[in-house]
N, C-alpha and C positions, 0 to 999 in steps of 0.2 A: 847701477842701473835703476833709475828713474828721482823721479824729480818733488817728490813732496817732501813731508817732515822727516821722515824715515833716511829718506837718500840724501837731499840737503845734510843734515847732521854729520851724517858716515863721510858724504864729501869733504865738508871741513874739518871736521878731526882728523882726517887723513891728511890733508892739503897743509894744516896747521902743523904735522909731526914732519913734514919737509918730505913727503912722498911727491911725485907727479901723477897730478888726480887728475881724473878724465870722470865727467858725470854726464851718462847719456840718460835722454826723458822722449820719450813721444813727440810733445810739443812744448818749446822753449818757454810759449806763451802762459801753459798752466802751474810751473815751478810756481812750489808753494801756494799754492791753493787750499783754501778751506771749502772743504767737500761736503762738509755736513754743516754740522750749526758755528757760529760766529764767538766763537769764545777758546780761551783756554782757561785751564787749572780746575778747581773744585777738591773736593775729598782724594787727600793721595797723589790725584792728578799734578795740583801743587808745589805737591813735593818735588816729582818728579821731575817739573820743569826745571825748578829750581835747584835739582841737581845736572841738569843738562848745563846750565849757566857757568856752575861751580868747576865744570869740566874743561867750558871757556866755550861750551855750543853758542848758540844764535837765538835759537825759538823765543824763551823766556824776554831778553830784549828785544825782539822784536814785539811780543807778545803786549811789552809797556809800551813801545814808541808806537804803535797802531790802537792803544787804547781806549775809548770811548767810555767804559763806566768801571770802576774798582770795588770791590767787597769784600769785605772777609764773612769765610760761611763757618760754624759748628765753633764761633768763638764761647760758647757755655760749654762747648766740650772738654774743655783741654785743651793742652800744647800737641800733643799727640794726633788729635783731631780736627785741629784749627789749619783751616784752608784759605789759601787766596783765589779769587777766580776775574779773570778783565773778561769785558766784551769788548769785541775789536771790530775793528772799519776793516772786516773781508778786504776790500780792493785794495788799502793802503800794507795791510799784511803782507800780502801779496808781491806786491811792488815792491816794498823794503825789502823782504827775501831774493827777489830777482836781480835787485842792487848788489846787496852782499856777497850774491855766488857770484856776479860780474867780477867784485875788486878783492875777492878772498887771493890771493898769491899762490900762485902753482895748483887751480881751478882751470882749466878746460871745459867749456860746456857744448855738448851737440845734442841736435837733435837724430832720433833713430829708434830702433825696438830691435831688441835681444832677440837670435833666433836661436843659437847654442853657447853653452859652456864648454870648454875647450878644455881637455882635462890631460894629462899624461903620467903614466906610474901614479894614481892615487893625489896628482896635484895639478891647481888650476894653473891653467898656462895664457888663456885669452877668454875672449867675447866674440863671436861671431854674428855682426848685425843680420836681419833681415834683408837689408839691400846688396848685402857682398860684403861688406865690411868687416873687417879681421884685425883686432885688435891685442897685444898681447899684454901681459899685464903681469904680477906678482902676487894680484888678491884680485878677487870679486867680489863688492855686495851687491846682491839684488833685493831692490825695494820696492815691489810692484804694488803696493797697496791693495784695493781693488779690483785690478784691471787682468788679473791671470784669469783668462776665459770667463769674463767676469759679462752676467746678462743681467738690464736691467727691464725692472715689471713695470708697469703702469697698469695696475688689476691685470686683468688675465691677458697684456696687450705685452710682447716682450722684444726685445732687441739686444743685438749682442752692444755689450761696453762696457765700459771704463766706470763710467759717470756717466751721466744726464751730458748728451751731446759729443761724449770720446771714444773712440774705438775699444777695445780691450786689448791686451796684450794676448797673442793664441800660439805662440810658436816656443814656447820654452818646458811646455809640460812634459813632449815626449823626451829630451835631453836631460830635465830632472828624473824622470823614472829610469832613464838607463842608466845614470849613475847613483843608483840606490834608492833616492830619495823618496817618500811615500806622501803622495800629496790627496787630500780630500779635498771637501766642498762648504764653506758657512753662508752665509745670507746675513745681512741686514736692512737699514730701511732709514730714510729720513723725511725731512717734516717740509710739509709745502709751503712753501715763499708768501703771503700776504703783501697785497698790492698798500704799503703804509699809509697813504690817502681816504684808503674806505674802510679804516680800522679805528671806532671810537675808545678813546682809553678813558673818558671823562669820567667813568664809576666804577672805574675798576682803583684794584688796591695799587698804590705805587710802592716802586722797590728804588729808592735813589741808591748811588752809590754811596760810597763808603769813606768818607776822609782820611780816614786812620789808616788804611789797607792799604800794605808795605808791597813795592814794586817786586817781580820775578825775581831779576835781574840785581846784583850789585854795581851794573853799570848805569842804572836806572837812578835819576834824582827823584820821582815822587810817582803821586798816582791822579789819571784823567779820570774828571768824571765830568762828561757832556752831556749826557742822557739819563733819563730813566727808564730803568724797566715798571712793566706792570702785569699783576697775577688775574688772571681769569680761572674757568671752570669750564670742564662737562659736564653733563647734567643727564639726566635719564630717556629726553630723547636727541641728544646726540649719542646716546650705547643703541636707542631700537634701531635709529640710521642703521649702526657697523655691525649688529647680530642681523637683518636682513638682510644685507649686504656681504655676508663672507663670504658668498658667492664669487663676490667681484673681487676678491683679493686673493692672489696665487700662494700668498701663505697660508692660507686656509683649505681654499679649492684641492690645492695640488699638496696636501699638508705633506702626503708620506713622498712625495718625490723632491718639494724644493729643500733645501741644507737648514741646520740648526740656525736661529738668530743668537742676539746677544738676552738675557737673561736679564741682565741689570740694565738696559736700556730697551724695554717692550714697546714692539708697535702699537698703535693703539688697539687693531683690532686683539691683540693678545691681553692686552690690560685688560679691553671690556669682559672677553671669553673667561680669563681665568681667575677677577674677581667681581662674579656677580652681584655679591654684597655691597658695592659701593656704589653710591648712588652717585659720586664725581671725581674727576682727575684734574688732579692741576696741569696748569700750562702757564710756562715765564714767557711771555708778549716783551721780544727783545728786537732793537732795533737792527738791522739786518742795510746798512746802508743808505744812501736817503731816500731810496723808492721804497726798500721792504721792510718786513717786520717778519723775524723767526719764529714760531709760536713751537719753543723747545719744549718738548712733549708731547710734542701731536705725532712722531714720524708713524706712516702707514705705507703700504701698497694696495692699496684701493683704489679702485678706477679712481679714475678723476672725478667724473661728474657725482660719485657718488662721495667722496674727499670736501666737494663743494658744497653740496648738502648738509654734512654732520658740521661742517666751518659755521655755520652762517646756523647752528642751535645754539654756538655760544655767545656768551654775555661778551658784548663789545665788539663781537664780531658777525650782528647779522646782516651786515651789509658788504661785508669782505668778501672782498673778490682774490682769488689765486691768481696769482701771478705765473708761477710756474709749481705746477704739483710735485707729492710727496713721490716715493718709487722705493721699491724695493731691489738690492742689487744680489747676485748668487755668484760667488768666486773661488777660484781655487786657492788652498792656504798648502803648505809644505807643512807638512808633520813636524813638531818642532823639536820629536825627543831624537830625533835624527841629528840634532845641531849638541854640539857641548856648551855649558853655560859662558863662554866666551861667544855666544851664536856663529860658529863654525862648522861646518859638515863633516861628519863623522866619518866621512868617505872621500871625501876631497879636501885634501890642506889648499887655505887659502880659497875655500868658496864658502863667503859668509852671508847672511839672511836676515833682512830688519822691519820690523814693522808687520802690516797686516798680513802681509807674508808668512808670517811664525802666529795667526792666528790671534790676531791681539786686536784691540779697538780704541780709540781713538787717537787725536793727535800727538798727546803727548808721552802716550805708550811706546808710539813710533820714534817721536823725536830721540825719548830714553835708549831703545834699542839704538837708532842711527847712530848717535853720538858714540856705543862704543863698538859696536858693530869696525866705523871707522877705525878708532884708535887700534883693536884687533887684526884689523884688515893692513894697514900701516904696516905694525910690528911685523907682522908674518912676512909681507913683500922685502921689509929690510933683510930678513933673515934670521929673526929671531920668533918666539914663540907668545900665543897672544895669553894676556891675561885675566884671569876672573875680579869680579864684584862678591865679594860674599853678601850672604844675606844680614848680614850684621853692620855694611858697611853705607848700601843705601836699600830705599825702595828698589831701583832697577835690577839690583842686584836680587832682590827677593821676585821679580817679573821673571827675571830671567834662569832662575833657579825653578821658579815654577811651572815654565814652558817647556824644558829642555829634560827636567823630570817627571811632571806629570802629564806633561801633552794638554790638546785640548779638546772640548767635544762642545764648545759652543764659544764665541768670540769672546776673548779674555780681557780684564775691565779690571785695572790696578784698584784695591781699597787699599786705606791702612790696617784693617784689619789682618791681612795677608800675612803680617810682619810679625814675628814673632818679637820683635826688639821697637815695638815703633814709636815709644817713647822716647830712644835715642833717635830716631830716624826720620825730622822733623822736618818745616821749611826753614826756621829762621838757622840751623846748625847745619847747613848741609854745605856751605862752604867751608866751615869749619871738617866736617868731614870728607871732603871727594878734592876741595882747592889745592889739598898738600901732596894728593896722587897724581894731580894734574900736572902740579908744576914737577915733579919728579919726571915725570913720561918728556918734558918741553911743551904741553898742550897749554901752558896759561901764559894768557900777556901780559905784560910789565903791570900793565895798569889794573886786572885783578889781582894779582901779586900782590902789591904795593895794600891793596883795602884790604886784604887777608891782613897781615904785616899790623895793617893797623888797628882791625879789631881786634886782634889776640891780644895787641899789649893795651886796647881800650878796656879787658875785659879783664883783664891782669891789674890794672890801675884800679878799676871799678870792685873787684872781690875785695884786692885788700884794704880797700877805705871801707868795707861795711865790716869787714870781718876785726877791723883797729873799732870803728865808730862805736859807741853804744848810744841806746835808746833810753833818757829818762820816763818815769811814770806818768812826771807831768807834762812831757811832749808827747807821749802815746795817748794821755788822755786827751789833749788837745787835737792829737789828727784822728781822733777817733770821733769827736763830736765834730769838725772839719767835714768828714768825708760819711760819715753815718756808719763806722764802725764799731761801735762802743764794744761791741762783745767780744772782738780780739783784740782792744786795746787796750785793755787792764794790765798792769804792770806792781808787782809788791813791790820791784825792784829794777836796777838801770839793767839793760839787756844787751846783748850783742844784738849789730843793727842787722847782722846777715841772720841770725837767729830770729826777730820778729816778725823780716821776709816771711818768714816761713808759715805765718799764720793765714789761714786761707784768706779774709777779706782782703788784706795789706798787699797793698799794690805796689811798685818802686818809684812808681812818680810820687806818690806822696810822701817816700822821704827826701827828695832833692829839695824842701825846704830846710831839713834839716843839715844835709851834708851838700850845699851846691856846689859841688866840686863834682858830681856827678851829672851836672847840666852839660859838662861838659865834654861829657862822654857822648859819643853816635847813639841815636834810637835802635838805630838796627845793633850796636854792642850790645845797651841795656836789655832789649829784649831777649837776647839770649843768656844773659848774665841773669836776670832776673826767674828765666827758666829753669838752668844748672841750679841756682841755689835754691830755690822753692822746693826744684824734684829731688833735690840731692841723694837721698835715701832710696827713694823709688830706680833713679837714674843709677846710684851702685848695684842693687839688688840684678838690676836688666846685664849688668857689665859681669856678673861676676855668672848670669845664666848665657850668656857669651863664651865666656871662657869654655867652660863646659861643653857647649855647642862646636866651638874649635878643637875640641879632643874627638869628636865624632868626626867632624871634618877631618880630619889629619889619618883617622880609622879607614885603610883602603881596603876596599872587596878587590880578591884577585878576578881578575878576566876568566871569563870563559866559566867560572864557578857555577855548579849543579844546585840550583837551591832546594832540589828534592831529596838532598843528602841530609838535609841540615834537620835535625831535632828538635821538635816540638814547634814548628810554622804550620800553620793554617793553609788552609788548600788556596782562600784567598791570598795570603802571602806568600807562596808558593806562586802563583799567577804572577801575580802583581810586581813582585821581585823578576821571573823570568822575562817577561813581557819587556821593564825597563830598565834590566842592567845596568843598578847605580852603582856611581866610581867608589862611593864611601858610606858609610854606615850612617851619617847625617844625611843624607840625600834617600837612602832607604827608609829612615823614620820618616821622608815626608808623604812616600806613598800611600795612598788609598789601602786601606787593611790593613797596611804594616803597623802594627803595634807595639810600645815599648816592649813587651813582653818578646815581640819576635824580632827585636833589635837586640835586645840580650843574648837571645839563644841562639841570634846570628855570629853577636863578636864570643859569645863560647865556643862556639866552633871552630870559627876562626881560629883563634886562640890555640886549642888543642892542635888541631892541626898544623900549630905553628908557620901559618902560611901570612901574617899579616904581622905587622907590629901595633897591639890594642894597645 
């Protein structure tokens, strides 16, 4: 049930695992739409898509074949930290997506809106549309994005919807609470369109794209770059504009009645309010199609005319005109520690849950969830039982591990920091991590198969020509005065070449003069070959606090367990433990309060008790 990143995904993993998928959406016309700003990937986000791919989802190549500019962001950070991010042609996005769910195999598409879930003994049995329609089925996921009694502001002006121009979806809340499920309310908010004609960029900073910056997708040959972006500012009287003005905005006006926003994506007027100290904010002046220009970082709910005001104090922009203003939208989310980390309901087998639905925010949040949402949904319908992502295994895994145990109280926004392992849990390795689960399940096609296939033995080829090679003194001095490394290229003596690796300047391209047998290896192999061996050390250390972490995991709390029995918990842990009844002792480290100290004197208990196997 419904038709963006979320439902798309769940559609085709399911359709792909040879189930008969049926995907109903409101209106045919808005599958896959980009609802907010015109981009995928960034910090984490990245990752994510790029685990979608390796599953054999869509987003990530669609996300290359509608691309308009490529970058890599947080490349001084790390491999850990190092993001891809496109900006995409919205309508062509769009389009692509609406092709793919046409010619995906054993894909049904209608149009319609969910009025019930149809449920019998504890399992889902159909869909009951709004118009009469009765559907029966083997799974359910619903993806409503947005749109569950979803109202949108224009300042204090409001109307029920979806989005800017689409109904909401209003008939499924009372059906969710009679079967358990506990649903609240979040808020967020997006940036107004600029008419790109009365937008001057001629002194502002440019951000070209990126040559270097590796595709989503391994079905992707390279990366577009058509445009540039460009960096502007706020300035002090675009803040006096939005503190006169909070009036005109219903996140402000109406603070204790509208729902939480997202925290890591602030509306403007939130930025101004809660850092007074800054006398500017930036904004990326991204190209939005050929009439507009996105200006990501402005989203607000402020009236309009007063949205046109603060537009027209920044630099390059005082002649811009709105095209169509920013708005803020208020929807209902399903509680998501209602779902198990498979996002399935704890109350009905075979009703599953993806996307802004379980509280989460952006596109490729959603798509992570869709993608296995489906593959879940599949397996249950066949008859069999669906399976988890450890947090060890990808990002999504760690999204979904975080929603389903610690719920949420403001829209959820994937980092890597999140990740307890996320030096293993990169862009460039995440086919090498989730492609060999994919093709286990039958979710991958011949042809990511095959590039799997042939980067492992690329990279198998690649390790033992550096780990045979050695490095002389007098070739280390020489690519050391070559590339302006002198201080890691000192040598007393000839070196292993995977050993040299390892010196922080020394990069891998500059040894393929020395051993070009490695020219002939894929950039996308070397890049991750050249990862494993640099982090080698760091990358064991993370494997071996894994291991570890799967002895907690494997630590089950029995059902129904009194945590007020247990000796020596804290009143908050005591809460906090009752409140979210986790299945295993790794899941209870990760709540709020719970402390090592009262993970211990959880599995001592245990233990005495003899009720568990620690």
């Amino acid at each position: 049930m419904g038709g963006g990143h979320a439902g798309l995904e769940a559609a085709f993993a399911a359709a792909r695992l040879g189930g008969g998928t049926l995907l109903v959406t409101q209106s045919l016309d808005s599958i896959g739409v980009l609802s907010c700003n015109p981009a995928f990937g960034g910090p984490a986000k990245g990752t994510l898509l790029c685990e979608v791919d390796a599953l054999g989802g869509y987003s990530a190549s669609g996300a290359d074949a509608s691309a308009i500019q490529c970058r890599i962001l947080g490349e001084s950070k790390g491999p850990a930290a190092r993001a891809t991010r496109n900006l995409v042609d919205r309508a062509r996005y769009s389009y692509l997506a609406k092709e793919h769910a046409k010619r995906e195999k054993g894909l049904t598409l209608i149009q319609g809106e969910a009025a019930r879930v149809l449920a019998q003994n504890g399992r889902a049995t159909g869909i009951a549309l709004v118009d009469g329609r009765v559907f029966e089925c083997g799974a359910i996921v619903l993806t409503g994005g947005t749109f569950w009694n979803g109202r949108v502001y224009h300042g204090l002006e409001s109307n029920p919807g979806g989005r800017v121009g689409e109904p909401p979806a209003t008939h499924l809340k009372d059906s969710l609470c009679s079967l358990g499920h506990r649903l609240t309310r979040l808020s967020t908010s997006t940036a107004p369109r600029l008419i790109a004609s009365t937008v001057d960029t001629s002194d502002l900073v440019e951000q070209p794209g990126d040559p270097e910056s590796r595709p989503f997708s391994v079905l992707s040959g390279g990366t577009r770059n058509l445009v540039s972006c460009h960096l502007t500012w706020t300035n002090p009287k675009t803040h006096k504009i939005v503190l006169d003005n909070l009036g005109a905005s219903i996140i402000f006006a109406e603070k204790d009645r509208v729902s939480t926003g997202p925290r890591y994506c602030p509306s403007l007027e939130d930025k101004v309010v809660a850092y007074p100290e800054r006398e500017r904010h930036q904004i990326f002046l991204e190209q939005d199609g050929p009439e507009h220009v996105y200006p990501s970082g402005l989203p607000t709910g402020l009236a309009p005319k007063v949205q046109q005001q603060a537009v027209n104090t920044i630099k390059g922009l005082e002649r811009a005109i709105i095209g169509r203003p920013g708005y803020a939208i208020e929807y209902d989310v399903s509680d998501p520690r209602d779902l198990t980390p498979a996002l399935e309901s704890k109350f009905v087998k075979g009703l599953f849950m993806a996307g802004q639905v379980n509280g989460t925010s952006g596109y490729e949040e959603a798509a992570a969830q869709g993608v296995w949402a489906g593959v879940s949904a599949a397996l249950r319908a066949s008859g069999g039982d669906p399976v988890f992502l450890g947090r060890d295994q990808a990002l999504m895994g760690v999204m979904m591990d975080d929603l389903t145990v610690q719920g949420v109280s403001e829209p959820y926004r994937m980092f890597s920091s999140r990740a307890e392992w996320r030096l293993c849990l990169r862009e460039d390795n995440a086919d090498l991590r989730l492609s060999p689960i994919a093709g286990g399940m039958g979710l991958l096609d011949p042809t990511r198969a095959e590039l799997l296939k042939q980067k492992q033995a690329a990279m198998e080829r690649g390790k033992a020509l550096l780990a045979q090679g050695k490095v002389t003194p007098s070739q280390a001095e020489a690519l050391g005065n070559e590339h302006g490394i002198q201080r890691d290229s000192q040598l007393a003596e000839p070196m292993r070449a995977s050993e040299f690796l390892r010196r922080p300047l020394v990069k891998l391209r500059y040894l393929e003069q020395l051993f070009p047998q490695l020219s002939e290896i894929s950039p996308d192999a070397l890049r991750t070959l050249e990862i494993e061996l640099k982090f080698e050390g760091y990358l064991e250390h993370q494997r071996r606090g894994i291991e570890r972490m799967r002895r907690l995991e494997g630590s089950r709390i029995p059902e129904g367990m009194d945590f007020r029995d247990v000796p020596g918990l804290t009143r908050e842990a005591i809460e906090s433990l009752s409140k979210a009844k986790p299945d295993t002792l790794g899941q209870a480290g990760r709540l709020r309060g719970v402390t090592p100290a009262s993970v211990s004197a959880l599995s001592v208990f245990i233990r005495k008790k003899g009720i568990a196997n620690i």
